[in-house]
PLY file of the C-alpha trace (Angstrom):
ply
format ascii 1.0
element vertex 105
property float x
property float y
property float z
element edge 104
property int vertex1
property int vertex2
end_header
0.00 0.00 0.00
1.43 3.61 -0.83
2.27 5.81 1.63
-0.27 8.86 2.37
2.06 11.48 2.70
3.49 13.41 5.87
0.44 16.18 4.83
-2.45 13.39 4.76
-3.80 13.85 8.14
-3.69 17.82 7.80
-5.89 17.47 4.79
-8.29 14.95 6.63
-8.08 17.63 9.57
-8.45 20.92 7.99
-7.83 24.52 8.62
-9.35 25.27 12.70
-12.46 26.94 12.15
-16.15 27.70 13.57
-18.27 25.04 12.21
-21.19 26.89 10.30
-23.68 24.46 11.79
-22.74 23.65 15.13
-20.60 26.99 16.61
-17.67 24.93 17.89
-14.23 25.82 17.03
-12.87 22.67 15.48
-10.89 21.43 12.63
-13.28 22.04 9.72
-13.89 20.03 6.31
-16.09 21.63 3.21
-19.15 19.89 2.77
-20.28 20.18 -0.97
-24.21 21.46 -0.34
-24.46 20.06 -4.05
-22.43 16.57 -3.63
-20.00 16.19 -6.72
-21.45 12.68 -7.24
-24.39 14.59 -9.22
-22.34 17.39 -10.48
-22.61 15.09 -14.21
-26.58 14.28 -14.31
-28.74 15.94 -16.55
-31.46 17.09 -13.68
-29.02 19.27 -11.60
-26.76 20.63 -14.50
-30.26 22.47 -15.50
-31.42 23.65 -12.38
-27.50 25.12 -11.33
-25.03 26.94 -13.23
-21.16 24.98 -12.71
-20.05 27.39 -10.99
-22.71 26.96 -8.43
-22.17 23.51 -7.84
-18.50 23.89 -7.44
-18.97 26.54 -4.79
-21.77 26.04 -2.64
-19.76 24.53 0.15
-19.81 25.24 3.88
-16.68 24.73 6.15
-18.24 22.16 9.21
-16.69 19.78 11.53
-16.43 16.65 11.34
-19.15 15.45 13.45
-21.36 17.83 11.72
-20.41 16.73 8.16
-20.98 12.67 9.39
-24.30 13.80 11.00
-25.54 14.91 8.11
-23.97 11.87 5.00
-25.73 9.74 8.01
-29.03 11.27 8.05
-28.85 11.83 4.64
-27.26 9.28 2.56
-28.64 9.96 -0.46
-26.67 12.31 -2.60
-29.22 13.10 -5.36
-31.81 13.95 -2.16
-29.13 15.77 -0.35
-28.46 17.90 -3.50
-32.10 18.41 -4.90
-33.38 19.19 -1.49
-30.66 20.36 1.16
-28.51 22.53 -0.56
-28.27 25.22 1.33
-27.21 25.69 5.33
-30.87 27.21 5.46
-32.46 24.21 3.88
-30.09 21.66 5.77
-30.93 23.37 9.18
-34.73 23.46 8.51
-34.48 19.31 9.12
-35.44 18.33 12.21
-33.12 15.49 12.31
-30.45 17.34 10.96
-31.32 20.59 13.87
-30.84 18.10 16.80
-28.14 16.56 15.96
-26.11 20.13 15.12
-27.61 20.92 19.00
-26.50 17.82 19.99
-22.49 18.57 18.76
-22.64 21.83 20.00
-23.24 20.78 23.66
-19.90 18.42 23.28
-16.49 19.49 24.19
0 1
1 2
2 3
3 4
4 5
5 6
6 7
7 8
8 9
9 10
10 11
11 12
12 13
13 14
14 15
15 16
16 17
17 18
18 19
19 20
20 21
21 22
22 23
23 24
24 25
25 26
26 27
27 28
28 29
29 30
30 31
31 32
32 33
33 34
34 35
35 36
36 37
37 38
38 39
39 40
40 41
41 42
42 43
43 44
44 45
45 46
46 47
47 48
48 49
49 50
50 51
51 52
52 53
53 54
54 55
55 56
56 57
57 58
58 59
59 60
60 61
61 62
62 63
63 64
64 65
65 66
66 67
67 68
68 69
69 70
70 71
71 72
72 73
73 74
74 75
75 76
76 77
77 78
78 79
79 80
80 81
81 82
82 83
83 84
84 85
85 86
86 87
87 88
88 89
89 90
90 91
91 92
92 93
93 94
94 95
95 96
96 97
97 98
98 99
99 100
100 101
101 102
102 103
103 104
């Protein structure tokens, strides 16, 4: 097996940040509000410009960004119907859990 690299675990980390979601000041990871796994199908390259798939991203932490691939798993639902931080938040499921992160260390 190759080596990852002396940088992989500061990719996997991320630049310390306050999660958009939950508050906390973690390491933070984008989270692609329109999952590239769609980016190619016919539905979503006609209702969003390339551009707008490439950068609607918010920076969350990890437990944040698992919370919601969890909840969530599908990528054409996540994209059609959750992809904004407005839209995302507006789930119930998705709202307790971010309350639930925020009240960890």
């Amino acid at each position: 097996m190759p080596r990852k690299g002396k940088n992989y675990t500061d990719r996997l980390r991320g630049p310390v940040g306050d999660c958009e979601l939950c508050g906390r000041t973690k390491p933070l990871t984008e989270h692609h509000l329109i999952p590239r796994a769609v980016h190619r199908k016919s539905y979503f390259q006609k209702h969003f410009t390339k551009d707008e798939m490439t950068h609607r991203r918010i920076s969350i932490c990890r437990p944040c960004h698992k919370g919601i691939h969890r909840l969530i798993p599908d990528e054409k639902e996540l994209a059609r119907d959750y992809n904004t931080k407005d839209a995302l938040l507006a789930d119930e499921r998705i709202r307790r859990h971010v309350d639930w992160v925020a009240k960890q260390k």
